[in-house]
FILUMVEX-590645 format. One record per residue (C-alpha): z, y, x. Coordinates in steps of 0.001 Angstrom, whole numbers, padded with zeros to 6 digits, always signed. Example, Ala and Ser with C-alpha at 12.3 -4.5 7.8 and 13.67 -1.06 7.14 Angstrom:
+007800-004500+012300 +007140-001060+013670 
This chain:
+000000+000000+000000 +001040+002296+002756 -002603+001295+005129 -004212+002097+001379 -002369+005916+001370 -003115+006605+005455 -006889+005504+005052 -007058+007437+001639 -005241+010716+003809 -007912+009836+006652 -010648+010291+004458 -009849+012860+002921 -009059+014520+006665 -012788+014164+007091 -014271+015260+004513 -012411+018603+004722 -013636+018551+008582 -016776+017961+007217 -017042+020578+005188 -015614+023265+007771 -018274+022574+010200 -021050+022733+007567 -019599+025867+006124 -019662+027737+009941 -023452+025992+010626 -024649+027525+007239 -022559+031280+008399 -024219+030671+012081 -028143+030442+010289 -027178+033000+007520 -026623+035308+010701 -029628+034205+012517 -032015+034988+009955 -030634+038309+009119 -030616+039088+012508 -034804+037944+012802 -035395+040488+009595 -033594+043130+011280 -035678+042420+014248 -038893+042180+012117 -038141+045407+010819 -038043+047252+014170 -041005+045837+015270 -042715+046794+012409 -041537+050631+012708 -042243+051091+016033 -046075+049752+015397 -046377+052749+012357 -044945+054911+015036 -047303+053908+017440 -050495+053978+015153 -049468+057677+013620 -048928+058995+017179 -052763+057163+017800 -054405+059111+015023 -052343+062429+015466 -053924+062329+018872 -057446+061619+017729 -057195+064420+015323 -055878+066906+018003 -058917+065369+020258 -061419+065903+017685 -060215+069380+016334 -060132+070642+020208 -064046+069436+020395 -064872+071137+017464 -063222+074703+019192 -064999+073901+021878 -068436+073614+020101 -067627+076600+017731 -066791+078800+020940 -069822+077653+022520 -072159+079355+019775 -073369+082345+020768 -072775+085972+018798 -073472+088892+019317 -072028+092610+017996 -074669+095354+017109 -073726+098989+015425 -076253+099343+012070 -076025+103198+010926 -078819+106097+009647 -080412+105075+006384 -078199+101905+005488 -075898+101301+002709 -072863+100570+004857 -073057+101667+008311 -070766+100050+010784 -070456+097534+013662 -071529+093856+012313 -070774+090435+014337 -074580+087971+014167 -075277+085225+015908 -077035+085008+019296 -081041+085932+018540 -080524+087530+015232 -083289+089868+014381 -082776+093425+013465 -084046+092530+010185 -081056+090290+009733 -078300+093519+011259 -080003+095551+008600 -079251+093120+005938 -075818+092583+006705 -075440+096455+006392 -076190+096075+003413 -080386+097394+003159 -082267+100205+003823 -081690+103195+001669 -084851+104832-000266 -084400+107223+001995 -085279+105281+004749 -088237+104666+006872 -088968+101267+007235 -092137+101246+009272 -090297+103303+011611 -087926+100050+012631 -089511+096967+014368 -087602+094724+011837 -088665+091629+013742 -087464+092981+016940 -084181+090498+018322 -081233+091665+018377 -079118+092610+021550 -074968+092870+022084 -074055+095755+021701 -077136+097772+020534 -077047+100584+018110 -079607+100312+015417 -080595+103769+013869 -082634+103571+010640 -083953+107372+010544 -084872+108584+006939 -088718+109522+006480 -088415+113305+007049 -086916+112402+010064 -089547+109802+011304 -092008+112189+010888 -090258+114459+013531 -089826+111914+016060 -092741+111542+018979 -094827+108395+018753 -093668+105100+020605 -089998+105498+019707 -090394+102720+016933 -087704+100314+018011 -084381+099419+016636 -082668+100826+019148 -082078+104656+018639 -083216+106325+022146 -079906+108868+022496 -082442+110347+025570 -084670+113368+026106 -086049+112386+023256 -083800+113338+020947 -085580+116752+021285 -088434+117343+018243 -091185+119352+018662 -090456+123318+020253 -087378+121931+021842 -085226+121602+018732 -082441+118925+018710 -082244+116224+016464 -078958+115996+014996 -079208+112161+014312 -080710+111081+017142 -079233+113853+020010 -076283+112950+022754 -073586+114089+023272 -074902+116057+026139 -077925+117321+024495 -075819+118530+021553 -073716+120429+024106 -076622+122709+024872 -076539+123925+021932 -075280+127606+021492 -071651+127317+020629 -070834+123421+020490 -068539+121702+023349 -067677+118872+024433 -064992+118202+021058 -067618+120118+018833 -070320+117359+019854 -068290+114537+019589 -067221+115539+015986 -070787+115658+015485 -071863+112227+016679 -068350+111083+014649 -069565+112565+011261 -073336+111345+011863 -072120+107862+012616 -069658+106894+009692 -071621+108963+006751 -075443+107627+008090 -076464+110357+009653 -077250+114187+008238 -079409+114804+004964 -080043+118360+005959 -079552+121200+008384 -077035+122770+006910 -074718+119440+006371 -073581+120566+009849 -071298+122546+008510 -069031+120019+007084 -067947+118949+010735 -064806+119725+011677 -064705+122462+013490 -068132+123995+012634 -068092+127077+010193 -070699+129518+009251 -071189+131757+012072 -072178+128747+014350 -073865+126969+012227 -076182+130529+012034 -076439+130612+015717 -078294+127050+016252 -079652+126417+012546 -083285+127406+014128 -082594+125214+016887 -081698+122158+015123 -083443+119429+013097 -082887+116295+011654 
């Protein structure tokens, strides 16, 4: 009876044994395979890292080459004024023709002479494009018909009168009263209202009144 208890006890011994050791195996895998996911995991956010920084640097490469290709397109920067709807200095690109500066001024006036342009003429940095009216052209000596207004000798019309659109600085300077401040107010007020209508528009420069005005009106055309 007593062998009968002990093996009973022994048994039962075991099977509790039993059962520790499977418990701690089944703990020991539960923590393996978390610790595989966790693993997993990391891999798999390091390769996103990896592949954003990859296309974050072929969108950088790609936005640098197309800098590069915009920068390497030529322009150029002419001044339209005279007979155009909105004088000023207008950015083209490299071998524009004048046709095209006059356009983005916005068109010959009616006043204009258009046969006095070369319209087909290219364009250079930096020109100035004067678009005389047709009273005007009809002052100006023969061979002068280029885009580019000749700010030269011959600014001077027929009998030695100046032309107010068309004279220097300098040239203005001879005239009978006007200085060096005088003639730049001129070529100031000619530029940004497209040149003078008439003679006697001189007087609303600044700094020109009446009496000179009187003194060079013979002297002057435009």
């Amino acid at each position: 009876m007593r062998d009968r208890k002990k093996r009973i006890t022994v048994v039962i011994m075991l099977c509790i044994l039993l059962a520790v050791v499977s418990g701690c195996g089944k703990e020991k895998h539960s923590d393996t395979l978390e610790e595989v996911q966790k693993r997993e995991k990391t891999e798999s956010v390091e390769v996103s890292d990896e592949t954003e920084n990859e296309a974050d640097e072929t969108e950088q490469t790609v936005d640098t080459e197309s800098v590069k290709k915009a920068g390497s397109e030529g322009v150029i920067y002419v001044f339209v004024c005279g007979q155009v709807a909105s004088p000023g200095v207008y950015e083209l690109p490299e071998g524009s023709r004048i046709c095209q500066a006059i356009d983005a001024a916005g068109g010959m006036l009616d006043t204009a002479s258009t046969d006095w342009v070369n319209q087909a003429e290219t364009a250079e940095d930096g020109q100035k494009i004067y678009v005389p009216s047709t009273e005007e052209a009809e002052t100006m000596p023969e061979g002068q018909q280029t885009g580019q207004m000749q700010e030269t000798s011959s600014a001077e019309g027929t009998d030695g009168k100046v032309h107010l659109n068309a004279a220097s600085r300098e040239e203005l300077m001879t005239l009978t009263g006007i200085g060096e401040k005088k003639a730049d107010a001129i070529i100031r007020y000619r530029e940004s209202n497209g040149g003078f209508q008439s003679v006697d528009e001189l007087m609303q420069v600044e700094g020109i009144k009446e009496g000179t005005y009187n003194k060079i009106k013979d002297s002057i055309v435009i």
